[in-house]
C-alpha positions as CSV (number, residue, x, y, z in Angstrom):
1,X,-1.9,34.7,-15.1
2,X,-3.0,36.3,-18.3
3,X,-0.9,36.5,-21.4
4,X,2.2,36.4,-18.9
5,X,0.3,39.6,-16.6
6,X,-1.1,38.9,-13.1
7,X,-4.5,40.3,-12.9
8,X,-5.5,41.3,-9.3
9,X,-9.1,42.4,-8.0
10,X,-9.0,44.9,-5.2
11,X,-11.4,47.1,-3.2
12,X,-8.7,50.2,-2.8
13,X,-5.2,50.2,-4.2
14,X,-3.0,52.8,-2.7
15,X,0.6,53.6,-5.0
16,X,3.5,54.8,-2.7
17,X,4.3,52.6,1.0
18,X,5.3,56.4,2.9
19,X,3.5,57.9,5.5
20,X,0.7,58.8,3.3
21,X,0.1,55.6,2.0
22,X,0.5,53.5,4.6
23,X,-2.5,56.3,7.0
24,X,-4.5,56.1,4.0
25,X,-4.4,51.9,3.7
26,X,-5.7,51.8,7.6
27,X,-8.9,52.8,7.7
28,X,-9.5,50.5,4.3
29,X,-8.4,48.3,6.2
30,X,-10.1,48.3,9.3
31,X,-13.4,48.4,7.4
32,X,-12.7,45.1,5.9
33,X,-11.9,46.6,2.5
34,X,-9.3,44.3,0.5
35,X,-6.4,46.6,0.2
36,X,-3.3,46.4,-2.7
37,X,-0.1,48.8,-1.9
38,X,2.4,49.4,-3.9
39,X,5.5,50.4,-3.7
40,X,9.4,51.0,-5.1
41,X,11.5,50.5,-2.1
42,X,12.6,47.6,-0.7
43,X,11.1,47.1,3.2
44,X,7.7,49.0,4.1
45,X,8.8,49.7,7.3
46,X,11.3,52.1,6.0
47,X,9.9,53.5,2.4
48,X,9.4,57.1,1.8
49,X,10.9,60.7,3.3
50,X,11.4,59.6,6.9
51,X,11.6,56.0,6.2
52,X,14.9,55.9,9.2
53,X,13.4,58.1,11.0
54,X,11.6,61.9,11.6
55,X,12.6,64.3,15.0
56,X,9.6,66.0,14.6
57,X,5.9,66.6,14.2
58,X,3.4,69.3,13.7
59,X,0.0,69.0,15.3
60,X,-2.5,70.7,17.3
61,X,-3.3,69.2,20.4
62,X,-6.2,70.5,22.4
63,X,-4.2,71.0,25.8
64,X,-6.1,73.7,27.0
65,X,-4.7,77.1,25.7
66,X,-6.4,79.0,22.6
67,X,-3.3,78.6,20.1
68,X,-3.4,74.8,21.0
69,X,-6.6,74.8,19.2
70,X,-7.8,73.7,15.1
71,X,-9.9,77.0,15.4
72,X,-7.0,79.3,16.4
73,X,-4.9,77.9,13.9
74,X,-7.1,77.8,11.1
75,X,-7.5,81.6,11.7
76,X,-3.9,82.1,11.3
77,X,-3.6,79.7,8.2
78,X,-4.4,82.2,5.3
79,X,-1.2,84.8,6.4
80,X,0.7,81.3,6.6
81,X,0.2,80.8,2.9
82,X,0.0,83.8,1.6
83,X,-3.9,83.7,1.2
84,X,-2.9,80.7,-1.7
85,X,-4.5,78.2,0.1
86,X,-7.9,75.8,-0.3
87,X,-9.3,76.7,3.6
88,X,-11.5,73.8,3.1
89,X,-9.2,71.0,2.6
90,X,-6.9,72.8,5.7
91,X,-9.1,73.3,7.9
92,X,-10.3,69.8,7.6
93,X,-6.6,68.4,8.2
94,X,-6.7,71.0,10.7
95,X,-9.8,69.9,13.0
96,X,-8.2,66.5,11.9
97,X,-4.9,66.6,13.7
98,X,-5.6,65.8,17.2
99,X,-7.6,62.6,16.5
100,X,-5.3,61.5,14.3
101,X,-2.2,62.4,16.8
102,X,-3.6,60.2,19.1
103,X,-4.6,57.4,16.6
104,X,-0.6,57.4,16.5
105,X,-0.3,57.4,20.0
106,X,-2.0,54.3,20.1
107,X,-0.2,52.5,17.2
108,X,2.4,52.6,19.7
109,X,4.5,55.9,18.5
110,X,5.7,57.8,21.5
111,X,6.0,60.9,21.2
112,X,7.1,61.9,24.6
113,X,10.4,63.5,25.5
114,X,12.7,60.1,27.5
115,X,14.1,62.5,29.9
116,X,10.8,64.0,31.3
117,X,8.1,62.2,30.0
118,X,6.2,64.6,28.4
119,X,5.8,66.8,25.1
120,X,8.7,68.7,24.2
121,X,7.2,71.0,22.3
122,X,8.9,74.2,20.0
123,X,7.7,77.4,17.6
124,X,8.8,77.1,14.5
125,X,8.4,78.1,10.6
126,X,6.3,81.4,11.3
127,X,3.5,79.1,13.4
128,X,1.8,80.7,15.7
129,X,2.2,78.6,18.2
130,X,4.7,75.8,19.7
131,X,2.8,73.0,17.7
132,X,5.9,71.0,17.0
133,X,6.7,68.1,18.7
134,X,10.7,67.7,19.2
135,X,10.8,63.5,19.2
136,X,12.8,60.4,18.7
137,X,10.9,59.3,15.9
138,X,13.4,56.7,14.6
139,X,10.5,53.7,14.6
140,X,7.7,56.3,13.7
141,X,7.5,54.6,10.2
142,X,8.0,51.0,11.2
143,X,5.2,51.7,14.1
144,X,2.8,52.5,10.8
145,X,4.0,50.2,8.6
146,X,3.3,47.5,11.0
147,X,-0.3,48.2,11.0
148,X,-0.8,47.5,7.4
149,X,1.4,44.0,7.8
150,X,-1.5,43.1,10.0
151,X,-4.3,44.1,8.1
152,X,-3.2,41.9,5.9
153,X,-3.1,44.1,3.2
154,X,-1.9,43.1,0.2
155,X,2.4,44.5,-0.6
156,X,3.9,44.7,-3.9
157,X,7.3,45.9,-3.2
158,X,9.9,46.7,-5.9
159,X,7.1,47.2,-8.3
160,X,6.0,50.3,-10.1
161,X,2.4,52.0,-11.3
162,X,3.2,53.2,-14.4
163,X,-0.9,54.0,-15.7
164,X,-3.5,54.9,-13.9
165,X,-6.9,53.6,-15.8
166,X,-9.4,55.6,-16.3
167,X,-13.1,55.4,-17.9
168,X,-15.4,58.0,-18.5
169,X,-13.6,60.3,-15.5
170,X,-13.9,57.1,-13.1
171,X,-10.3,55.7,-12.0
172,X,-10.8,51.9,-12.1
173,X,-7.0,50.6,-11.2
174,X,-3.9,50.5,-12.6
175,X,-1.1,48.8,-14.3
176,X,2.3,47.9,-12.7
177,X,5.6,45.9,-13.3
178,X,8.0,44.5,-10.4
179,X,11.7,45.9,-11.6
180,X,13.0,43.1,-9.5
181,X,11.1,40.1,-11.1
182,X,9.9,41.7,-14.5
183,X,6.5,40.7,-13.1
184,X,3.4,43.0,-14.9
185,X,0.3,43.6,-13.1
186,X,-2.9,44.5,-14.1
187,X,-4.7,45.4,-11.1
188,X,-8.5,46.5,-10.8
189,X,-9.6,48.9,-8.1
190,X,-13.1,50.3,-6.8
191,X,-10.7,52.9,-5.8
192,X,-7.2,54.5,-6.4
193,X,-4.9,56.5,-3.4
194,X,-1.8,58.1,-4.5
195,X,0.8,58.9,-2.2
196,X,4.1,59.0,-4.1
197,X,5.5,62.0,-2.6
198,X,6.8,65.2,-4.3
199,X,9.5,65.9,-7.0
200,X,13.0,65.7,-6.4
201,X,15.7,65.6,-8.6
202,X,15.1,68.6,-10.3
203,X,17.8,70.8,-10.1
204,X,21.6,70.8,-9.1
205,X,23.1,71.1,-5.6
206,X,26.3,71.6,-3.8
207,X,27.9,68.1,-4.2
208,X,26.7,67.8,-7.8
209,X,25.5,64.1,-6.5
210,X,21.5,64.1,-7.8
211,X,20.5,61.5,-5.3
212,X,22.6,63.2,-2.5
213,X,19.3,65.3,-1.9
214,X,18.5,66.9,0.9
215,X,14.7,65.1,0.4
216,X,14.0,61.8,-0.4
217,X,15.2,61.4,-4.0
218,X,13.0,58.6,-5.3
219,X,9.9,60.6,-4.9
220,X,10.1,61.2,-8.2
221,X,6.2,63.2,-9.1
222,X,5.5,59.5,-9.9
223,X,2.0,60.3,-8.6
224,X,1.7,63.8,-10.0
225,X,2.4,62.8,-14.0
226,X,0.1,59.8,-13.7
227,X,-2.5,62.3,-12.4
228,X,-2.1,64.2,-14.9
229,X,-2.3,62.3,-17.5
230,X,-4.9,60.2,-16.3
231,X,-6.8,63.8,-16.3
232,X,-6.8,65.4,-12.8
233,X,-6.6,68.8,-12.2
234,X,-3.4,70.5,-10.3
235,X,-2.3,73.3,-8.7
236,X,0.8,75.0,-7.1
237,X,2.9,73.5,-9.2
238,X,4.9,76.7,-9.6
239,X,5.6,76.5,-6.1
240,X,8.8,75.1,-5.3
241,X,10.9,74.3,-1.9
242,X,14.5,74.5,-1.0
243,X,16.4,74.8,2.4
244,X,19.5,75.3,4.0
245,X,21.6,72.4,4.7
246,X,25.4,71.8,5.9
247,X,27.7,72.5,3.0
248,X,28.4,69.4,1.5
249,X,25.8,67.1,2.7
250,X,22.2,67.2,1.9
251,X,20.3,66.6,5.0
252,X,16.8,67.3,6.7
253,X,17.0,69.5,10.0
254,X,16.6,72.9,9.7
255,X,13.5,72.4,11.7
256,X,15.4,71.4,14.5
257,X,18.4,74.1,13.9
258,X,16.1,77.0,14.1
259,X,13.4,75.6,16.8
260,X,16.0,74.9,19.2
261,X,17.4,78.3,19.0
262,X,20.5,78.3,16.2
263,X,21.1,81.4,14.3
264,X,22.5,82.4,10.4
265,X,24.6,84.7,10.5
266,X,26.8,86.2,7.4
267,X,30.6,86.3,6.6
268,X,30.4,89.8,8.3
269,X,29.1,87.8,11.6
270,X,26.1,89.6,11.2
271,X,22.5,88.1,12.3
272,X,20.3,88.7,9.1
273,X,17.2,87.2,9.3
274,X,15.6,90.3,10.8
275,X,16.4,92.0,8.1
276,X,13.7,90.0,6.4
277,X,11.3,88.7,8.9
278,X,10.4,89.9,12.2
279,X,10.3,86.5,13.5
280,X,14.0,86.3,12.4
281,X,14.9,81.9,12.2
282,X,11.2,81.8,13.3
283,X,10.4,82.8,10.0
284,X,8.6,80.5,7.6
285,X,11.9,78.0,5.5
286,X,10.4,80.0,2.0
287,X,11.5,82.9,3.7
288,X,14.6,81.8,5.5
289,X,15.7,80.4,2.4
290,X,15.2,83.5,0.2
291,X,16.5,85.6,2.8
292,X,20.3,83.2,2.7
293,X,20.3,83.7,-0.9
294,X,19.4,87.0,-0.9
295,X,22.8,87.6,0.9
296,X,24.8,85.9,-1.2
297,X,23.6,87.9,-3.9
298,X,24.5,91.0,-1.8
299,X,28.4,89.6,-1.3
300,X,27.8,88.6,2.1
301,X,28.0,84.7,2.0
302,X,29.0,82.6,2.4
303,X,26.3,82.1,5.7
304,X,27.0,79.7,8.7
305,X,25.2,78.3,11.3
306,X,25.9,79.8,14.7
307,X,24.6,77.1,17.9
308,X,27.5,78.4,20.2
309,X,25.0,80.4,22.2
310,X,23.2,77.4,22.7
311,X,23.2,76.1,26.6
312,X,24.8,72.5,26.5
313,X,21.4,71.1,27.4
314,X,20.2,72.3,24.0
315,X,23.2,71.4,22.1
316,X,22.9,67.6,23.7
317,X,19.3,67.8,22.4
318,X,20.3,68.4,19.0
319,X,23.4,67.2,18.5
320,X,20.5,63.9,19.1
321,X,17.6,64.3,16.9
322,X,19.4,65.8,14.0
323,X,21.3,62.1,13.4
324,X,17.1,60.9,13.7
325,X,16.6,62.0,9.5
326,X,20.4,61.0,8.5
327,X,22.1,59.0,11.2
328,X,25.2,59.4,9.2
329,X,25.5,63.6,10.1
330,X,27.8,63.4,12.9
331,X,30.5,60.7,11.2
332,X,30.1,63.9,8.4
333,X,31.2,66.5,10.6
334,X,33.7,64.4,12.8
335,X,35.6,63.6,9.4
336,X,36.1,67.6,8.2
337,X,36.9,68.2,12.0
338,X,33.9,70.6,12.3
339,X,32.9,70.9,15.7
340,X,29.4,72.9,15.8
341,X,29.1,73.4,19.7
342,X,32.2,75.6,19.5
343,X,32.7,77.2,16.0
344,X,30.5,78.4,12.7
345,X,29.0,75.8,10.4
346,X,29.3,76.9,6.9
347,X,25.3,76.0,4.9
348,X,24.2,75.8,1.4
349,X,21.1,76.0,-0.3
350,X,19.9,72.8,-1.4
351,X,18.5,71.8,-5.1
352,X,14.8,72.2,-5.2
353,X,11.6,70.4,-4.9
354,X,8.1,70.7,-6.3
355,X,6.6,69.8,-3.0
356,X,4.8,72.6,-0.5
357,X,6.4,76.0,-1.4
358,X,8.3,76.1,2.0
359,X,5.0,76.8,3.9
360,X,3.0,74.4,5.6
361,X,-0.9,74.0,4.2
362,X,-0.6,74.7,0.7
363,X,0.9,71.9,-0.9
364,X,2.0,71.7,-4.9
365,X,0.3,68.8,-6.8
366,X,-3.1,67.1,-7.2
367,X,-6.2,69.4,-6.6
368,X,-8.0,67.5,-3.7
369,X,-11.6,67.8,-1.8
370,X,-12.0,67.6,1.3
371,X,-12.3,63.9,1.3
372,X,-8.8,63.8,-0.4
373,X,-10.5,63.1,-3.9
374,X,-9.2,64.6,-6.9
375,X,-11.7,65.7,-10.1
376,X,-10.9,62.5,-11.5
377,X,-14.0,60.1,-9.5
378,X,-12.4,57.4,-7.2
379,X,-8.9,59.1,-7.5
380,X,-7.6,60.1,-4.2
381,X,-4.3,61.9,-3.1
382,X,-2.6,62.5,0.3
383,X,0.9,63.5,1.2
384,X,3.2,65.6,-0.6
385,X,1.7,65.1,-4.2
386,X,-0.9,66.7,-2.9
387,X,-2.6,70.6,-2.5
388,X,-3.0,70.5,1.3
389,X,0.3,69.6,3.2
390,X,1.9,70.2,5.7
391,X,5.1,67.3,6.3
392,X,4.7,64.4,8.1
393,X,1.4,65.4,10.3
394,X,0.1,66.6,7.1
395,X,0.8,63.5,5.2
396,X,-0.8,61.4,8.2
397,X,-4.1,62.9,8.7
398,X,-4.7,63.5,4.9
399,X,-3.8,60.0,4.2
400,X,-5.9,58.7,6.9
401,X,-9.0,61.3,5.4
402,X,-7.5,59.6,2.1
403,X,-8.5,55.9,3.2
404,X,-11.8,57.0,5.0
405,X,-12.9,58.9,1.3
406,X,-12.1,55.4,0.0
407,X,-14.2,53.8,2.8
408,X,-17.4,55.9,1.9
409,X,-16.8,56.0,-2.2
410,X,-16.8,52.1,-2.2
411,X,-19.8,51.5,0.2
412,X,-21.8,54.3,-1.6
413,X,-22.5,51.6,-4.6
414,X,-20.0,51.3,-8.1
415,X,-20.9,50.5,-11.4
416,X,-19.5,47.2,-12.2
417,X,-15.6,48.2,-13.0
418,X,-14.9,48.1,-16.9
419,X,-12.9,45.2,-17.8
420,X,-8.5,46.2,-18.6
421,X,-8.5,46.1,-22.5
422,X,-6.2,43.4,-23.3
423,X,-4.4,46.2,-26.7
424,X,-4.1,49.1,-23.9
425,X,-2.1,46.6,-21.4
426,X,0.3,44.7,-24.3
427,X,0.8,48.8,-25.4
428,X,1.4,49.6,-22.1
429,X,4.3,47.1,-21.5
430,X,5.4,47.1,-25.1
431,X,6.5,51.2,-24.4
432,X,8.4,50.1,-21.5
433,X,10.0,47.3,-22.5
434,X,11.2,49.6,-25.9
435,X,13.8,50.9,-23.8
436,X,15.3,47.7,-23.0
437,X,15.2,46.2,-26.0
438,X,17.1,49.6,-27.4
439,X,20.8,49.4,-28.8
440,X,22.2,52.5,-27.8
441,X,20.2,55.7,-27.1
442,X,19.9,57.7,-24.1
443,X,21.0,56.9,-21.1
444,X,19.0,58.0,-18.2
445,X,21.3,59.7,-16.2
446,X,22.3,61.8,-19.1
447,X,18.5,62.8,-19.6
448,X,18.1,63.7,-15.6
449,X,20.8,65.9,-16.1
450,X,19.8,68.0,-18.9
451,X,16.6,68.4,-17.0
452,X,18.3,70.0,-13.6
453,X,20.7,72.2,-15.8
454,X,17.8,73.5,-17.4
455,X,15.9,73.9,-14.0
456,X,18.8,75.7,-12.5
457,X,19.5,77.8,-15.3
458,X,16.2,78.6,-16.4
459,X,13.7,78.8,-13.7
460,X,15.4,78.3,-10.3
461,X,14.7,80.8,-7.1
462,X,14.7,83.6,-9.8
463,X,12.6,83.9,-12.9
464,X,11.5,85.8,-15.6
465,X,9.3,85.7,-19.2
466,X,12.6,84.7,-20.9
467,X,14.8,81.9,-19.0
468,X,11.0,80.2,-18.3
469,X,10.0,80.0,-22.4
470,X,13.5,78.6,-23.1
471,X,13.1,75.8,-20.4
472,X,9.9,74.8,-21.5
473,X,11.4,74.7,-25.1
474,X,14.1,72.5,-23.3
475,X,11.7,70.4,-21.7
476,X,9.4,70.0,-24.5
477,X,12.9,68.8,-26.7
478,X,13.3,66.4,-24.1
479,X,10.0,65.0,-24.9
480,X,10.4,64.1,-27.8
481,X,13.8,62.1,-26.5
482,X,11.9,60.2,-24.4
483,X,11.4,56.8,-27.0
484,X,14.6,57.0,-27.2
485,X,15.3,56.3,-23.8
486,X,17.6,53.0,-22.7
487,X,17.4,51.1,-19.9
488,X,20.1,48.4,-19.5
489,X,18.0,46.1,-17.1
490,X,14.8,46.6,-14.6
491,X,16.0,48.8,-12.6
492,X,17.4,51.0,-15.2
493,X,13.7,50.8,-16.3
494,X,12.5,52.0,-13.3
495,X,14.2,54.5,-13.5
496,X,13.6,55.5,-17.0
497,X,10.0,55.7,-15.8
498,X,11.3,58.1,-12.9
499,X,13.2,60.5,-15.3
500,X,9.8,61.0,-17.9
501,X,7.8,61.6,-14.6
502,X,10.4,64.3,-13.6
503,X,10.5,65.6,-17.1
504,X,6.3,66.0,-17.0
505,X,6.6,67.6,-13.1
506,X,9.3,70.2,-14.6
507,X,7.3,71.2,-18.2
508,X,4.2,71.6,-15.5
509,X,6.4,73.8,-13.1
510,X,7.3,76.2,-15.7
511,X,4.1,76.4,-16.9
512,X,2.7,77.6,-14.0
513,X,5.3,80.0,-13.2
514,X,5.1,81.4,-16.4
515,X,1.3,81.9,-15.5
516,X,1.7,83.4,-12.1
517,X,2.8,87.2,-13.3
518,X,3.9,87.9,-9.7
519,X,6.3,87.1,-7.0
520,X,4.7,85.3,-4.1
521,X,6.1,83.6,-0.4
522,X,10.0,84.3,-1.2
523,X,11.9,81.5,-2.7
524,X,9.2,79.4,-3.9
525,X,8.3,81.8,-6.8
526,X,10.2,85.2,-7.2
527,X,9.7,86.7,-10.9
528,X,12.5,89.3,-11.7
529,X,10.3,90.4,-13.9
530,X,7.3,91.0,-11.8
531,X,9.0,91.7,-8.4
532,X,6.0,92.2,-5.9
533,X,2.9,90.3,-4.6
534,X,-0.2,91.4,-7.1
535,X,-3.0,90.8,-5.0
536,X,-5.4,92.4,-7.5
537,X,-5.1,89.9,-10.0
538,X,-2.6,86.6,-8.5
539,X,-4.5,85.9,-5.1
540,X,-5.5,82.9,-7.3
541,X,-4.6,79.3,-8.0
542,X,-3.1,78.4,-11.2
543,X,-3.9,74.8,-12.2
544,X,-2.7,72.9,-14.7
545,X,-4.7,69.8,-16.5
546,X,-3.9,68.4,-19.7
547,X,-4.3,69.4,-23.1
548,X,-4.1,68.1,-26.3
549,X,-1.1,69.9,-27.0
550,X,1.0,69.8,-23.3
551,X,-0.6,71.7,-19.9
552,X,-3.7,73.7,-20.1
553,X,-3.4,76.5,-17.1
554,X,-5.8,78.7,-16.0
555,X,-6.1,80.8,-12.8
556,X,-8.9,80.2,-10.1
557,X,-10.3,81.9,-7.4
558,X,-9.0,81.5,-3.9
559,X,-11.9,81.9,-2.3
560,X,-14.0,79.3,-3.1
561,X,-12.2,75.5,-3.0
562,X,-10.6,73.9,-5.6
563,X,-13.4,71.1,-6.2
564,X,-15.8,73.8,-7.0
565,X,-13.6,74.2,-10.0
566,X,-13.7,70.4,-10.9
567,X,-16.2,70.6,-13.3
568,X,-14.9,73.9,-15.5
569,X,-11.6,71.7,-16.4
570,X,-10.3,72.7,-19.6
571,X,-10.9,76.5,-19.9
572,X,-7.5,78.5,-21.2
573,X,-5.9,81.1,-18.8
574,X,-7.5,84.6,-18.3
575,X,-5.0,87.2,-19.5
576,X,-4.7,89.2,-16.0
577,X,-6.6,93.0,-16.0
């Protein structure tokens, strides 16, 4: 102990216990690094987006036929995104995938069908090929998890990063507090992964219940806001994701729905989606998403889900894995009598997330290399808070490229790490522990949800110039609120920390889509005011670093990769010609 902290030396630390985390503390492992995660939930084995469970996964295989192969794939990868994508980070997790499938495989997840044995595999999302695996992935997470518990690594659960430390561009570790315990940490690192997952809790949904979310709602852009502020570079952040879920209950699935055959259909009974996509379901979710809110706009909602079709095989299949993500979906429908093998299923559209723009590939967060390191030195990314994504395959084999980057930065020789200034820790905790020392103030909860009435009024699935300058006026307000945050206990604390991390994720967000003077992959960014794609002058990246007065953005090139633009941080956005 020191001055009531616990100082901890580490070779890797690695923030966030989800599938990205836990891949990229493996190979660390293995290579007899000393590893430190940690994490806010409760149990490893079930922390992050498919902590009870996933019912599929996305990876290339190798079994023979062109699609099935990184090459193919890769080709096809540019139309996927839009042509906003880095091709150097994808194709990497590309080529990636099937080693990294079958590192899974041999950690003891099965990805087999129980009935016959082998891959069921499905088209899905625009892909142009049947790369998803249809699964019982309930233990997927434990079967990960499990690895790490005998690499001994080293678990801080219930505890928060709160600062990422940083010297001269060179991440040296990070300080932390247990919300359970009130224990600080000051922990020293040769290197730093973060894996915190995207940004929920931004906006409103159809319940008006913030942490009913169809995504897990304690990813919070924990990782993203430390990023930033520690100096990285990011990108996409104007991209945002929604979905279609069953009205009233915020779930994961539409995977499933629309792989397995299920159809939208209007309040006319008409099949839309070819109105919008030639693939119709098959479409990519930005596009299936636009196109259900498109027709609400036009009258025609509200939409349903239509499975009756469906032979009785299939329904028995899904009727299975959709209760994988949220066991509790069928107790949901058998309580408002709704019976989706024989009759329409009314769907919403779920609150948004800053998270992969409802494409797989290009993800919105942290600029990355191809090792998974961002411009800040021995500061490493994987997952959703990431640029390259692509769900729970992508999370895996980035995380896992994640922990190998780590591997290779710590055996190529460090300076000696710079010691934690003892003022810049007792500042540290002295912020926090303001808001529990606060009479009165504001609460939390109160603060979220300014925030998401802001995001849903102001930027949402449709923007312009004007609703985007008066929420980052509203965000930039709720700055200054932010000392005068209370927390009644550690967890409220916790949480506080959450709410500022959304707040930063948000004022970043608008930034960008106030930058991007286009409309580009459906949903995630449609600008009323500048209606079509303009690839003249927007087949670029917008990244965002920090200023000295809020987020510097400028646009980049999408031909070259993002870490060529590493070293130009700090230049002001070109007007567009």
């Amino acid at each position: 102990m020191n001055g009531n902290w616990t100082t901890i030396e580490t070779d890797c630390l690695v923030v966030g216990g989800g599938v990205a985390g836990t891949m990229a503390a493996i190979p660390a492992l293995e290579a007899g690094l000393k590893v430190v995660l940690c994490e806010k939930g409760r149990v490893l084995d079930h922390c992050g987006s498919i902590g009870c469970g996933v019912d599929h996964y996305l990876t290339v295989m190798d079994s023979g036929p062109e699609w099935d192969t990184p090459e193919f794939l890769i080709r096809h990868v540019p139309e996927l995104t839009d042509y906003i994508v880095d091709m150097a980070v994808a194709g990497r997790v590309i080529r990636e995938m099937p080693r990294i499938f079958r590192r899974l495989e041999s950690f003891g997840v099965d990805f087999r069908d129980r009935k016959t044995g082998d891959y069921y595999r499905l088209r899905s999302f625009g892909l142009p090929g049947t790369y998803h695996i249809n699964f019982d992935g309930t233990e997927f997470k434990k079967q990960i998890g499990e690895r790490v518990r005998k690499g001994k690594a080293t678990v801080l659960m219930r505890t928060m990063v709160v600062e990422v430390l940083v010297e001269e561009n060179r991440a040296y570790g990070a300080l932390a507090f247990n919300f359970r315990s009130g224990e600080w940490y000051a922990i020293r690192a040769k290197a730093v992964v973060l894996a915190a997952g995207d940004v929920n809790r931004i906006s409103r949904n159809a319940s008006g219940l913030a942490f009913d979310s169809w995504h897990f709602p304690y990813n919070t852009g924990d990782a993203q806001a430390m990023g930033y502020r520690a100096g990285a570079a990011l990108a996409n952040m104007e991209s945002v994701e929604t979905t279609l879920t069953p009205k009233g209950f915020s779930c994961q699935g539409l995977n499933a729905l629309v792989s397995l055959g299920a159809h939208f259909v209007n309040r006319r009974g008409e099949r839309f989606m070819f109105k919008y996509d030639p693939k119709g379901e098959n479409a990519r979710r930005a596009v299936i998403a636009d196109a259900a809110i498109n027709e609400y706009l036009l009258g025609n909602g509200p939409v349903y889900l239509d499975c009756r079709h469906l032979p009785r095989e299939m329904l028995d299949r899904m009727e299975y894995t959709l209760q994988v993500d949220r066991y509790t979906l069928p107790a949901f429908y058998r309580q408002k009598g709704v019976n989706f093998r024989e009759e329409l299923v009314e769907v919403s559209v779920a609150e948004l997330s800053i998270r992969r723009s409802g494409v797989y590939f290009r993800g919105s967060g942290l600029a990355v290399d191809v090792n998974a390191e961002t411009s800040v030195e021995a500061l490493f990314a994987a997952g959703d808070c990431a640029t390259v994504s692509g769900g729970i395959s992508g999370a895996a084999v980035l995380g896992h490229i994640a922990g190998e980057g780590v591997v290779a930065r710590v055996r190529s020789g460090h300076r000696a790490l710079p010691h934690i200034p003892a003022p810049a820790m007792a500042a540290a905790r002295a912020r926090a522990e303001a808001h529990l020392a606060r009479a009165g103030g504001v609460p939390w909860i109160a603060f979220e949800d300014e925030i998401r009435a802001a995001v849903t009024d102001y930027v949402g699935v449709r923007r312009t110039q004007e609703g985007l300058r008066l929420a980052l006026a509203k965000f930039r307000e709720l700055e200054e609120r932010e000392p005068l945050l209370v927390a009644d206990d550690l967890h409220g604390l916790m949480r506080v920390h959450e709410s500022k991390n959304i707040r930063m994720n948000v004022e970043m967000m608008a930034s960008a889509s106030l930058a991007r003077r286009e409309t580009r992959t459906g949903s995630s960014h449609r600008r009323l005011d500048f209606p079509e794609p303009d690839e003249r002058n927007w087949r670029r990246f917008v990244v965002i670093e920090r200023g000295a007065g809020g987020p510097v953005v400028r646009a980049v090139p999408v031909e070259r990769p993002l870490s060529d633009s590493f070293a130009r941080r700090g230049s002001a956005l070109a007007e567009a010609r």
